[in-house]
N, C-alpha and C positions, 0 to 999 in steps of 0.2 A: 679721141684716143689719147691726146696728150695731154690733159687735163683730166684724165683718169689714171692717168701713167703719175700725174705730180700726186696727186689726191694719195693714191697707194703708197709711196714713202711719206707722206705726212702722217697718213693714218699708222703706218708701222713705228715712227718714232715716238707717236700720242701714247703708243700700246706700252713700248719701251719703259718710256716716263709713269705708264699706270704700272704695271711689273714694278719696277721701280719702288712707288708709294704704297704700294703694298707691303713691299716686303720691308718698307722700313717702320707700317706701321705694326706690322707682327714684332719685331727690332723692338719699337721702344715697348711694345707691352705685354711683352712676355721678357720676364727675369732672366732667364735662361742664357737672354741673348745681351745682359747690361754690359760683361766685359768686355764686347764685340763695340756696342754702342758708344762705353767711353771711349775705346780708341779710336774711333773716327772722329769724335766729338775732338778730341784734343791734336788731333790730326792735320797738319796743316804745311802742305808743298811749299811755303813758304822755309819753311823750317829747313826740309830738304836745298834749297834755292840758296840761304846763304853760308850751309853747310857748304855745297859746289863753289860760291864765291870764294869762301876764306881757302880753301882747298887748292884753287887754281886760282887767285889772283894774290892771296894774302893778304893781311891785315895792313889798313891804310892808318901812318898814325895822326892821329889828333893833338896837335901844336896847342891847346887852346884851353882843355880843361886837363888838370892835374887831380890825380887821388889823393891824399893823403892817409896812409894804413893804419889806424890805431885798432887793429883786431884785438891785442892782446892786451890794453890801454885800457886801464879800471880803475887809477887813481883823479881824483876830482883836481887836487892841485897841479900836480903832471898834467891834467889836460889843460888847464886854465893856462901852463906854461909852451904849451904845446901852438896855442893858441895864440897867445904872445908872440911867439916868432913865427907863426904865418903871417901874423900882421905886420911884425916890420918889417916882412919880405914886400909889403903893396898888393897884394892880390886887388881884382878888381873886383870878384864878388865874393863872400866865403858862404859856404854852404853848407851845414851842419847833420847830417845824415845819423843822429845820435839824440836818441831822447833822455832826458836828464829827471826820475822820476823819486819825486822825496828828497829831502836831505843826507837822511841817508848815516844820520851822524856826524856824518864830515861836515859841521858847520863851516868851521875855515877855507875848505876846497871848494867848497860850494859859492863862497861867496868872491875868490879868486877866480873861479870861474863864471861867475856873473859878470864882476869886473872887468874880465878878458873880451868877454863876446859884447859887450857895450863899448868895446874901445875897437871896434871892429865899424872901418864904414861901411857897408854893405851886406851886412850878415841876415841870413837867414836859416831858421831854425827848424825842424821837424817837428811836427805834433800827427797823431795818429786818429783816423774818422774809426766812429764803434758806432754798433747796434746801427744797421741801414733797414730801413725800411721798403721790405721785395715788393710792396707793388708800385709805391713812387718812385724808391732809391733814393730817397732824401733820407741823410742819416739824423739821428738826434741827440748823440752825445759825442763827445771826442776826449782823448786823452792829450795832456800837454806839460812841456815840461816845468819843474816847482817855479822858475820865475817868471814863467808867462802868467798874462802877457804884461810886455814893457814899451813903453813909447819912442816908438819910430825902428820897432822890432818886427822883420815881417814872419810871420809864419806861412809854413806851406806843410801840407801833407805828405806823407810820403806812403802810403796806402798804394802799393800796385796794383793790385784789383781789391776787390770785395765778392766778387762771384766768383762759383767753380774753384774752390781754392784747391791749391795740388794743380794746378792747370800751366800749360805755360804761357806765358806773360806774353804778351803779342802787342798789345794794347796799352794805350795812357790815358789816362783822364785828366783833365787839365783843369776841371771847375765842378766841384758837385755844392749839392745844397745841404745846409746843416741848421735844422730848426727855421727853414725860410731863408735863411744867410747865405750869399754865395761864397764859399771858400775855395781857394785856388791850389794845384798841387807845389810842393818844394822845387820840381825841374820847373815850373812856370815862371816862379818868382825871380829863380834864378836867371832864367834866360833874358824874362823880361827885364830884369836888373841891367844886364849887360846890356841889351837890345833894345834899349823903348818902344822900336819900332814895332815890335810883336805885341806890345796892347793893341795896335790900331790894326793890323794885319792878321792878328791869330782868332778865327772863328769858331771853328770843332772841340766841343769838350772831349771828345771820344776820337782819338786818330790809332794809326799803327803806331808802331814805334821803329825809325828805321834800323836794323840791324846788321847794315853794311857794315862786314869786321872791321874793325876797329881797334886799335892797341893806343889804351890812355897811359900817361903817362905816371907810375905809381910811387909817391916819395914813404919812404918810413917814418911811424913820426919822431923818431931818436935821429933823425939826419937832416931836420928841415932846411938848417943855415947853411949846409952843404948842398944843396939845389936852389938853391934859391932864383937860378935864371927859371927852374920850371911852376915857381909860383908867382913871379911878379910879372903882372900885367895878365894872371892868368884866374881863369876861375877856377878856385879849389872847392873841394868838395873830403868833407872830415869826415870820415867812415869803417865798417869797417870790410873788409875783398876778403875774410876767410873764415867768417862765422856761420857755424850751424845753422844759427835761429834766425840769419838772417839772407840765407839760401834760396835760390825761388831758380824755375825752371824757363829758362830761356830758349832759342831756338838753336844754344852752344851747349845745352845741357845743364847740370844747377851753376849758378850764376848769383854772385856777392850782388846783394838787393843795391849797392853804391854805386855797381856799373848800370846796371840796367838805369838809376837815374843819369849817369852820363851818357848815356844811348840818348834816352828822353830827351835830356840837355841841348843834345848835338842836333835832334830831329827839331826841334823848334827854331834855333838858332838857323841850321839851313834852311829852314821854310821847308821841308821836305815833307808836304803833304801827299802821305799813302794811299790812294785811292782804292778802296775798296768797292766793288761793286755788289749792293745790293740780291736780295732774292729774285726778282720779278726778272732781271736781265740776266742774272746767271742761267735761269731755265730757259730765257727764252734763248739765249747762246746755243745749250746744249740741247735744246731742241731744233734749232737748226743746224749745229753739226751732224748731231743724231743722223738727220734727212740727206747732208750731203755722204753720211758713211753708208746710208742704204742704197743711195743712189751709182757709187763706187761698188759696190758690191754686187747691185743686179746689172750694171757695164759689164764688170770683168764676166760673171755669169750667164751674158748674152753674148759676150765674142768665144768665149771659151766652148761656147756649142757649137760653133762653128766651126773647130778645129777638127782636123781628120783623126785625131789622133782618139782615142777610145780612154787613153790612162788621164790624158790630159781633160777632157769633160769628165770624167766622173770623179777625179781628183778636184775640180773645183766646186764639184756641188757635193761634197763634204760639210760636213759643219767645220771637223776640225780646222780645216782651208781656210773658212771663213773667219776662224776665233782669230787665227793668225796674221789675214790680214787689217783685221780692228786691232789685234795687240801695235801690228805696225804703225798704225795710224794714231793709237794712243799716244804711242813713244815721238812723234812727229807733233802732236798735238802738246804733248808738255812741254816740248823745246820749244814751241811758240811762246806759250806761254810763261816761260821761262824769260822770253829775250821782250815781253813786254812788258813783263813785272823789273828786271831792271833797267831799262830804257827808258819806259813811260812812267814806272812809278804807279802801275794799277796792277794790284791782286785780285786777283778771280779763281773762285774755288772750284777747282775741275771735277770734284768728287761726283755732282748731280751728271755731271759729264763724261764723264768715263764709267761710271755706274750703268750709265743710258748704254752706251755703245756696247758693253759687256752684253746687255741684255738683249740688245739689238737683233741679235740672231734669233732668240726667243721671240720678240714682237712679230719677228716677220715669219714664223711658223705660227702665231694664232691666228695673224692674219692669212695666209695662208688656207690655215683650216678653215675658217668662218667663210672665206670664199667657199670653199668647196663643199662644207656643209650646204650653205645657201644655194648652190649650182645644185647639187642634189636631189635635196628637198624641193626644188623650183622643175627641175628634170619629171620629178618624182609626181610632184602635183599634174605636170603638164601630159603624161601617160596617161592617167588616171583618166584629165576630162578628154584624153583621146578616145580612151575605152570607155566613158561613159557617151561619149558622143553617138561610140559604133553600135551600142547597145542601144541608143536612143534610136537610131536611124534603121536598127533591126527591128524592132517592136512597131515602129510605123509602118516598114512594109510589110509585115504579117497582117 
């Protein structure tokens, strides 16, 4: 009996996760439902998670990487000048979040501007990955800018993603391939600039990005020689924190494409690898949650018939009763999860999971029925050869 007792909440949570795949395969393929689709697809508790952080902890700042804002910055010379006095301030790495495309006319700025970022030790430049190819993802053409490339110049990419675009930015890539080539992203070069350590240490092309708030340090570039403690010995990054076109959706809402590389920046340089957990274990999680909600549910459902009380058993074998105490159990299940995505640094996506236990009530009424169809039908056969028996046993003694 107890081992048909465990069997029955496996089987009810199996039902759950088929309900489930069902209705997400009606989801992707009927139209109907694509608006419903993207927003789960872009959907992600993490997002909620460091919302709650900055909210109730507040932003930690970062001593270590400086902005510099040339949003509104679109003369070549001014930049070359701008560029100049970052350098005499000593920064240790500078990082160019700015691609510099044609001449433009301005031969003169242009070439003060070359001047500038080669008297720079440590500089790195942006250059941009095009046309990837979806089923390797090896790209095969890039754009870069007019004096690339220059010897002992690094480039890095600055491509936040290439998929899903309109999505938000969760993710970093740190090395894709370009015509067979491994090319590496702008936060990489940078980090590993400062950190050598991270060539020999950093493995994952594809991590999170961590988004522990954070408040960088942002200089104007009309004020540079007036900060100057927050550029020397610091890595700057030259960009621009309030441009349209250079807006992208982070888990704070749109977000200057500049900080998201000093998120990037920062997650490398801590070693802060995000562990995301895979397909295969997330279902198999939430199929064993699944088992122990069913399990909590036919508990409370077998003491509660026990009670004298008439309101109290038939108030627990409601559904409603039941949706209530999985909502509760939801809410208890995400502040797990909650307190192990920031402690341990692993995300786990609760959706198959909470999806499951929604349905939960549902599995356990097919199953349900299929017993009792099957007791039926089994009842029903077993009449039959009783009456066929009695019939047999009449005809003989005639």
């Amino acid at each position: 009996m107890k081992k048909l007792y465990i069997i029955n909440h496996f089987v009810v949570a199996l039902l759950s996760l088929i309900i489930l795949w069902i209705c997400s395969l009606i989801a992707i393929n009927i139209s109907f439902f694509d608006p419903i689709k993207r927003a789960l697809k872009n959907f992600s508790l993490s997002d909620v998670y460091y919302q709650v952080m900055r909210e109730s902890e507040g932003e930690k700042e970062n001593n270590l990487i400086t902005i510099v804002d040339m949003t509104t910055l679109y003369d070549r010379g001014r930049m070359a000048q701008v560029i100049n006095e970052v350098n005499d301030c000593h920064p240790c790495v500078v990082g160019l979040d700015v691609m510099f495309e044609g001449l433009r006319g301005d031969t003169l700025g242009s070439e003060l501007l070359v001047e500038a970022i080669c008297q720079i030790e440590n500089p790195v430049v942006a250059f941009k990955l095009k046309e990837a190819n979806p089923e390797t993802g090896e790209f095969i053409s890039a754009r870069h800018s007019f004096f690339a490339p220059l010897d002992g110049l690094q480039e890095g990419y600055t491509n936040v993603q290439h998929i899903d675009l309109g999505g938000v930015i969760r993710h970093m890539s740190t090395s894709h391939l370009l015509n067979q080539d491994t090319v590496h992203s702008l936060s990489y070069h940078v980090a590993s600039t400062f950190d050598p350590s991270i060539l020999e240490s950093h493995t994952p092309q594809r991590q999170l990005i961590d988004y522990t708030p954070t408040k960088f340090s942002v200089v104007p570039y009309d004020s540079i020689l007036q900060h100057r403690d927050l550029i020397e010995n610091h890595i700057v990054l030259l960009g621009a924190t309030n441009d349209d076109a250079d807006m992208h959706y982070s888990p704070f809402g749109r977000t200057a494409g500049t900080c998201i590389q000093a998120y990037a920046i920062q997650t490398l340089l801590e070693h802060q690898d995000m562990k995301e957990l895979n397909m295969f274990w997330t279902i198999l999680i939430s199929f064993l949650v699944i088992v122990l909600i069913d399990v909590l549910q036919c508990e409370i459902a077998r003491r509660t018939k026990k009670s004298k009380s008439i309101v109290i058993r038939n108030m627990f074998e409601s559904s409603f009763i039941k949706n209530v105490i999985n909502f509760i159990c939801m809410a208890f299940l995400i502040w797990i999860n909650f307190l192990i995505f920031v402690k341990l640094n692993v995300l786990f996506n609760p959706t198959i999971m909470l999806m499951g236990i929604v349905l939960q009530v549902e599995g356990r009424l097919f199953y349900l029925t299929a017993v009792n169809t099957y007791r039926e039908v089994k009842a029903k056969k077993l009449k039959n050869s009783r009456t066929q028996k009695k019939d047999i046993s009449k005809l003989k003694k005639q």
